[in-house]
N, C-alpha and C positions, 0 to 999 in steps of 0.2 A: 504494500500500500504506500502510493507516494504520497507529499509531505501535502499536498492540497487536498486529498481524501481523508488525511488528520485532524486537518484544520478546522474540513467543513463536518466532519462530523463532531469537531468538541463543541463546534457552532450551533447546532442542532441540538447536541444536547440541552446546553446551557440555554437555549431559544426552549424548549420542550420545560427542562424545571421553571424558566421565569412563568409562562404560560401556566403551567399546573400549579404554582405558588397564588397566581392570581386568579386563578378558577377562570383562565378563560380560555376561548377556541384557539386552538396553535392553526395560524393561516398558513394558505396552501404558501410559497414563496418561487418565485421565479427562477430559471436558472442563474448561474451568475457568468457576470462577464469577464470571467479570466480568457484568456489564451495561452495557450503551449510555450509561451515566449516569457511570459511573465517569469520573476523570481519571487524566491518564495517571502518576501519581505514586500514586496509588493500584492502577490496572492493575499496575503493575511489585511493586507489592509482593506483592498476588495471587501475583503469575508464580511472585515467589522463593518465599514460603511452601508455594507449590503444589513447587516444582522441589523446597525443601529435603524434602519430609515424602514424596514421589512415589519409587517405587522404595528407600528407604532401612531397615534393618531396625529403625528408631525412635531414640528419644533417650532418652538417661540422664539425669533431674535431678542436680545434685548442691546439697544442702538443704547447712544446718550440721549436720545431724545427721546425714549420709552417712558410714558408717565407710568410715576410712580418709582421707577427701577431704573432709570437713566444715572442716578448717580450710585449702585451697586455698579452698574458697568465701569463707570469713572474711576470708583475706586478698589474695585478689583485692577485693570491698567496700572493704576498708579501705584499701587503695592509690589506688582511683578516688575515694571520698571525699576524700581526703588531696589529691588531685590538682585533681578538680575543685570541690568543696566541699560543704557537709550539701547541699545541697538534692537531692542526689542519692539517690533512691530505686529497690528491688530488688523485686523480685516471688519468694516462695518459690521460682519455675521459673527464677530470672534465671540460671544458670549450666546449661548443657547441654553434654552431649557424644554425639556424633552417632558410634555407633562404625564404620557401612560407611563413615565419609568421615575416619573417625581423627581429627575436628576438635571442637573446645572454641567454647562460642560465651555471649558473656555479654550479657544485654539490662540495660537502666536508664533513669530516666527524669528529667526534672528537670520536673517538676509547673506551675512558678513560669515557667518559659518555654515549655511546650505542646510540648516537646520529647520524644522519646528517639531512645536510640542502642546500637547493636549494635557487639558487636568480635567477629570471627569468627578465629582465628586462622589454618585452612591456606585463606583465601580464594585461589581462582586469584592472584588481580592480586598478592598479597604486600603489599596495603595494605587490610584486611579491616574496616575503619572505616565504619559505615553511619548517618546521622543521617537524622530525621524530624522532620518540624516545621512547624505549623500557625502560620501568621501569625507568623512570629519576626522581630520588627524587630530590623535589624540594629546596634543600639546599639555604644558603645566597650565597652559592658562584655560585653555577649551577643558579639562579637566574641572577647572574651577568654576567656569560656568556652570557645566552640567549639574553639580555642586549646588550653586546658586537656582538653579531652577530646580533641583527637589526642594530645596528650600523654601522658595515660591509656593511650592505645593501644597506644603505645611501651613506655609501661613493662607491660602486661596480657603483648606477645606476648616482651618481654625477659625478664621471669619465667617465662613458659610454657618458653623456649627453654633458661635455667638450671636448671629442675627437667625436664631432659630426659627421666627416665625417666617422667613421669606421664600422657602415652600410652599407653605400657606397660601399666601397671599399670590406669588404663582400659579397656585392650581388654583386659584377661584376665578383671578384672571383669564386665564385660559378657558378655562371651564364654559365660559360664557359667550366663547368665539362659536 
């Protein structure tokens, strides 16, 4: 069994337990779009994209300009800047929240190292930290970044965990689309 019939079935699984934890129908899902050429670090990211966006009732941007939530985005930004340093850049979409899965999830990128990285906040594992990275030598300093953004992460899901009602307030918003 090669490494893409691995993947897609720990995929399955973990899709089958969220589904039966939630007492609900596991939908039929599409094939997906790898091809024979892909590698296996690109395969897996496929998978997720495919597992995050498959059976879920969508995602919520939340921009600066989101009432109510425009400045959690603001200073979510400003804490990982602070953290990891300017070179760090955000995409209008970089903060989503995912309401059938109740989780918050912020992407970013650091340009200067062919880098980005996700912080997913209710990841199963409880360590919801996901980096990408194309040719990144591991220098003492790229070292210390990487450093600096689990750090980041700590402090993303230790704010999440202090403004505890902003789930809440999330899903009720949503709720109502």
């Amino acid at each position: 069994m090669d490494e893409r019939e691995i993947t897609k079935k720990m995929l399955d699984k973990v899709r089958e337990a969220y589904f039966e934890a939630e007492n609900k129908k596991l939908p039929d899902l599409p094939e997906t779009k790898l091809n024979e050429n892909d590698n296996f670090l690109t395969e897996a990211k496929v998978l997720m994209e495919e597992a995050e966006s498959n059976g879920k009732g969508g995602k919520f941007p939340i921009t600066k300009n989101t009432p109510q939530f425009g400045d959690v985005r603001t200073s979510q930004e400003e804490a990982i800047i602070k953290a990891v340093g300017e070179q760090v850049e955000f995409d209008d979409d970089s903060l989503l929240y995912y309401p059938d899965q109740n989780d918050i999830v912020i992407n970013a990128k650091i340009p200067t190292l062919n880098l980005s990285f996700q912080f997913r906040y209710q990841d199963p594992s409880g360590d919801g930290i996901y980096i990408w990275a194309d040719a990144l030598q591991m220098t003492d300093s790229n070292v210390k970044t990487l450093g600096k953004i689990r750090n980041a992460f700590l402090n993303f899901k230790a704010g999440l965990v202090s403004d505890s009602d902003l789930l809440d307030k999330l899903k009720k918003v949503t709720s109502k689309d």
